[in-house]
N, C-alpha and C positions, 0 to 999 in steps of 0.2 A: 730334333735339334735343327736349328736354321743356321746358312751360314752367317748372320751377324752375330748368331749368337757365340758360336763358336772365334768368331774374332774379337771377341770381348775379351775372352780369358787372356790374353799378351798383353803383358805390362807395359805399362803408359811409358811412353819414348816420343813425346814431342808433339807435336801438331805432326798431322795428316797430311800427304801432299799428293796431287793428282799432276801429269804433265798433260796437256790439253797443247796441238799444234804447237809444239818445242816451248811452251812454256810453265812452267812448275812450278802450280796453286796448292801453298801449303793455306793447311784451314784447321780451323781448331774445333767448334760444332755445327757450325751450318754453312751453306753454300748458296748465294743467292743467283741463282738462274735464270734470264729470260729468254723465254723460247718465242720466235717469232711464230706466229701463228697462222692460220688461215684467211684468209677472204674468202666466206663464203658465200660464192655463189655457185658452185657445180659439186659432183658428186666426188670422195675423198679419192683419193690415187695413189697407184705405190710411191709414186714420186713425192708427192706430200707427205705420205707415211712413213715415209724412210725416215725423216727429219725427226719427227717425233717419236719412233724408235729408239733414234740416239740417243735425244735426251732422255728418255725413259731409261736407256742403257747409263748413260751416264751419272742418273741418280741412284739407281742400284750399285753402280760401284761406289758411289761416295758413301750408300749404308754399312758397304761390305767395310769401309776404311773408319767407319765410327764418326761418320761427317751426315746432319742429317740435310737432306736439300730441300731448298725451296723453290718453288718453280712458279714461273709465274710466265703463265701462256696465253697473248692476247690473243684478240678475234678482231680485227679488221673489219668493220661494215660502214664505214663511211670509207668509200671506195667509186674511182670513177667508172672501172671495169666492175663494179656488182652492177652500178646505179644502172649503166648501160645495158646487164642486162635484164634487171628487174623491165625500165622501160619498155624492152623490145617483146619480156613475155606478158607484160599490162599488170605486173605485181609490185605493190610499193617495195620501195625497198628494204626494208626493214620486218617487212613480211618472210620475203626472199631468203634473206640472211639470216634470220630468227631459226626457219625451218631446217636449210640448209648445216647451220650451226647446232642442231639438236641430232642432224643426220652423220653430221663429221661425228660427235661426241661419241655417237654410238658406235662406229668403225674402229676409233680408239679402246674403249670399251672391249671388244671384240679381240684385239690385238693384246689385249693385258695390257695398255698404257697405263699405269696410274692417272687418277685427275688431278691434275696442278694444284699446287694451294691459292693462286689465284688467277684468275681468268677473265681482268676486265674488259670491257668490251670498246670501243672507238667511242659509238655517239653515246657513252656516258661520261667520257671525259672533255667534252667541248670546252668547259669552262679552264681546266688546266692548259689549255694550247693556246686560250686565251692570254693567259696570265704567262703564258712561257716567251709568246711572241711578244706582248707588252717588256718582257724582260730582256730579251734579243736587242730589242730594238733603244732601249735604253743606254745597253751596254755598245751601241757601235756594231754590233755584228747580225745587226737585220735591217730593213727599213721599211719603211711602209710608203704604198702608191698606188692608187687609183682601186682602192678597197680590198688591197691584197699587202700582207707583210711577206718581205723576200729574206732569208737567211743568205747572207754572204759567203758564197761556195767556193768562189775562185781558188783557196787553198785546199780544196778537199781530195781533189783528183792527185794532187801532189802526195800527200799524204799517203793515199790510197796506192802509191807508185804508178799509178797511171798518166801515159799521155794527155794532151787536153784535145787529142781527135779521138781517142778510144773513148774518154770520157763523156765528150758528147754525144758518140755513135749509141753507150748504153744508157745515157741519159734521156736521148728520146725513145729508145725499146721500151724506155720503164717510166711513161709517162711526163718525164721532166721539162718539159715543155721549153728547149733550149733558143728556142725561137719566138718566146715570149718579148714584145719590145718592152714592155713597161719595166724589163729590167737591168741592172748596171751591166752583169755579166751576165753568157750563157749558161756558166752552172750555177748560178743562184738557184736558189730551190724557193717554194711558198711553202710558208709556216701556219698563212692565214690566204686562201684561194678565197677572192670576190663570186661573189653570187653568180653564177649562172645558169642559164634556164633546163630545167630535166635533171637537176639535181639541188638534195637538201641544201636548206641554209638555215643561219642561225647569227641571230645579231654580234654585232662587236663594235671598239672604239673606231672601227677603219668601214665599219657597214655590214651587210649579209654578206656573209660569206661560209665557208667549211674549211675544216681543218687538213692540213698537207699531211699527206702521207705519212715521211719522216714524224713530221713532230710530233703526230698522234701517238707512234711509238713510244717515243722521247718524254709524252706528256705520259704514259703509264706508265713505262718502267718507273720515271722517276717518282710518279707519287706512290706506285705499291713497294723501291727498293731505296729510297733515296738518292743519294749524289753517285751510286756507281754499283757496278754488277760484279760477281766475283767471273763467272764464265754466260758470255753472251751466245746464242744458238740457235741458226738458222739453216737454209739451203746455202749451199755455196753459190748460187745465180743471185744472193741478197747481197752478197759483201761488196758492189759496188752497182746502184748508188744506196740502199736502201742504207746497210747498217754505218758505212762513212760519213753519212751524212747525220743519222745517229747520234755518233759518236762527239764529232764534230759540235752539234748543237747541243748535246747536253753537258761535255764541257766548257761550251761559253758558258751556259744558263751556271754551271755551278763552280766556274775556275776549277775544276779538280780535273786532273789529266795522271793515268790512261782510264775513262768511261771504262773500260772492259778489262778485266786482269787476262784474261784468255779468252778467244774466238773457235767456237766449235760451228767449222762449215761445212755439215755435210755434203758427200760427194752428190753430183746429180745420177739420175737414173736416167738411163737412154733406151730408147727402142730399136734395135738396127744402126746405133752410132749417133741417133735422135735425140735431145731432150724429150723426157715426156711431158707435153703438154697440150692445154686443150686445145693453141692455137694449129697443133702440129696434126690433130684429129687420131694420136696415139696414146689414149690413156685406158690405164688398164685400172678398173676402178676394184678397191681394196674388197668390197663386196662380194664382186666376181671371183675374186682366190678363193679367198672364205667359201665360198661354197663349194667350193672342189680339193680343197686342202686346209687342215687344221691350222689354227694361227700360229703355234709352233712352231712350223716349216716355212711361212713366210715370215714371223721374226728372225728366224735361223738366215734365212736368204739374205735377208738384206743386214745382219749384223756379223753375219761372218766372214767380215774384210775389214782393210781399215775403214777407219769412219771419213776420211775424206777425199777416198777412190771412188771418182765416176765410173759406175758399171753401167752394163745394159742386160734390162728385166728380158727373159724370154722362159718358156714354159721349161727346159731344162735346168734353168737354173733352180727352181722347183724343186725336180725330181732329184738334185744334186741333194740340194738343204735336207729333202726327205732322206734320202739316205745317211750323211752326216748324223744326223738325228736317231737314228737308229741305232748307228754305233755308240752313239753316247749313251740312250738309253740301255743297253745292255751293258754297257761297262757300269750304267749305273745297277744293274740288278744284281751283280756281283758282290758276293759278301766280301765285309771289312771295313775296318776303319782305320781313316787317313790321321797320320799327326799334323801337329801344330807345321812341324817343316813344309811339308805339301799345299797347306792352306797358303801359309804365308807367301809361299811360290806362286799358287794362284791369286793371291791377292796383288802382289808386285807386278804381276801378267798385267791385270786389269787398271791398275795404274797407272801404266807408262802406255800412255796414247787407247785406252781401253784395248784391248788388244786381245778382243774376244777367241779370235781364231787360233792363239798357242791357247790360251785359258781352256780350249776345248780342246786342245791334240792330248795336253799333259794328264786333261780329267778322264781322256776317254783311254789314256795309255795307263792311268793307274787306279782309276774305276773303284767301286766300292763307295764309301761316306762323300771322297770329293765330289767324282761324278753327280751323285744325287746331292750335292750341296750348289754344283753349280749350274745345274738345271732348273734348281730349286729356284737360284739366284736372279739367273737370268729370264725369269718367266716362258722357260721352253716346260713346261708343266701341263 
């Protein structure tokens, strides 16, 4: 017996509701999800993996509630940091990313992620960012100059509760090129980036050019979910500029506001108080656990907190999970079976903010059918 199966039997009392960062997505059969994705071009990391953890946690709870999810996880390869470094190892880029992107899948694989239901990729959507920009720009809220269309940012940092010095400080960390003259404002963003040299292009009504970051997003979500997402899900280092800006241009493109019913940001992982990242020469590649520890123990590690606490990975925290894990398992080997009351205890747990860390004290304190239902659950198997 699985535990969805077992929450089937409770009579129907309403649409289903999840609280995601203080706000409560009631859903009646499916949940439309998208998970920002990779850029690949290096090897997966716990920092990366934490994020797709979550969601993966987060779709298992939505089964356990009788909600089925939809997910939808892009891949980024039109990217100035791939193209840079395809260039510098003498690998197209799309070679680069192809391989790298078959080398992520299987880390996921590894981990018991499920595969999204869909997964499209950047340079298969050139022609939608196309048509998203020609619509930007129609509506007043882009313009086009010197073979690049700009998305009108000025209100974005506002929104975002951000300064316009903090805003611009993370808008050049993250490529936003605020020092662009060809445009009105500093935070304008490109929707449609002119041709230049050591990276792809692709014709348009403004010239060669490639698709901006942002809208690439924007152009996928919106053609695989339509005008809006039920919970949007990334690293917490995306929610400014990456998913504000999101946001922002896919409700011009469709007048429909709030783009996101809920923002699920996972926390960052740090090394020593670090981000981990490649520029930081601290990544601890998801490969490297695996082979010294079951995927269990590093699912366990990084979901047993809240989902949008910055921790920092170090090999203890490991040997913590491991043990953790132990305890569950033996309270799962203990005979008995749990009622309907305990399920539904555990189900409300994982509800309100996924709240993996009581959902495991209560299973491992009352052991038998729950225990083995929510290991079962959570892919610690």
């Amino acid at each position: 017996m699985t535990f969805e199966s077992m929450t089937r039997k409770r009579p129907i009392a309403g649409a289903s509701a999840v609280s995601i960062g203080g706000h409560r997505v009631r859903l009646l059969d499916r949940a439309r999800i998208y998970a920002c994705g990779v850029t690949p071009y290096d090897v997966t990391h716990v920092g990366q993996a934490a994020t797709f953890l979550w969601v993966d946690t987060l779709a298992r709870v939505l089964r356990v509630l009788g909600v089925e999810p939809l997910v939808c996880r892009n891949v980024t390869d039109v990217d100035d940091v791939l193209h840079d470094v395809a260039r510098h190892r003498g690998t197209p880029y799309d070679q680069l990313a192809s391989f790298e992107q078959f080398e992520f899948e299987g880390d996921m694989a590894a981990l018991g992620v499920r595969a999204p239901d869909h997964a499209p990729v950047a340079h298969g959507f050139i022609d939608p960012v196309r048509r998203l920009a020609a619509a930007l720009v129609e509506s007043g809220t882009a313009y086009a100059r010197e073979g690049s269309v700009y998305f009108r940012g000025a209100g974005v940092a506002d929104r975002a509760g951000l300064d316009e010095e903090t805003a611009l400080r993370l808008a050049e960390a993250n490529g936003g090129r605020p020092d662009d003259p060809a445009k009105d404002h500093p935070l304008d963003v490109a929707v449609w980036q002119a041709a230049e040299p050591g990276h792809p292009a692709w014709s348009s009504p403004w010239g060669r050019g490639r698709p901006g970051w942002h809208a690439g997003c924007v152009a996928m979500a919106t053609s695989v979910f339509g005008i809006g997402v039920d919970i949007h899900a990334g690293g917490a280092d995306l929610r400014f500029p990456h998913h504000a800006y999101h946001a922002a241009m896919a409700e011009a493109l469709t007048g429909t506001a709030p783009y996101a019913r809920a923002w699920l940001h996972a926390g960052t992982v740090r090394v020593g108080g670090v981000k981990m990242a490649k520029s930081e020469g601290n990544l601890v590649a998801v490969r490297d656990v695996l082979a010294e520890h079951p995927a269990p123990v590093l699912r366990l590690a990084v979901i047993d907190r809240p989902w949008h606490s910055d921790w920092d990975y170090a090999p203890s925290v490991l040997d913590a999970a491991a043990g953790r894990l132990a305890k569950l398992y033996r309270a799962a080997g203990r005979p008995g079976e749990s009622d309907e009351a305990v399920v539904e205890k555990l189900r409300l747990l994982l509800a309100d903010e996924l709240d993996v860390p009581a959902a495991i004290d209560l299973a491992t304190e009352v052991g038998g059918s729950a225990a083995r239902l929510l290991v079962a659950t959570m892919g610690l198997t």
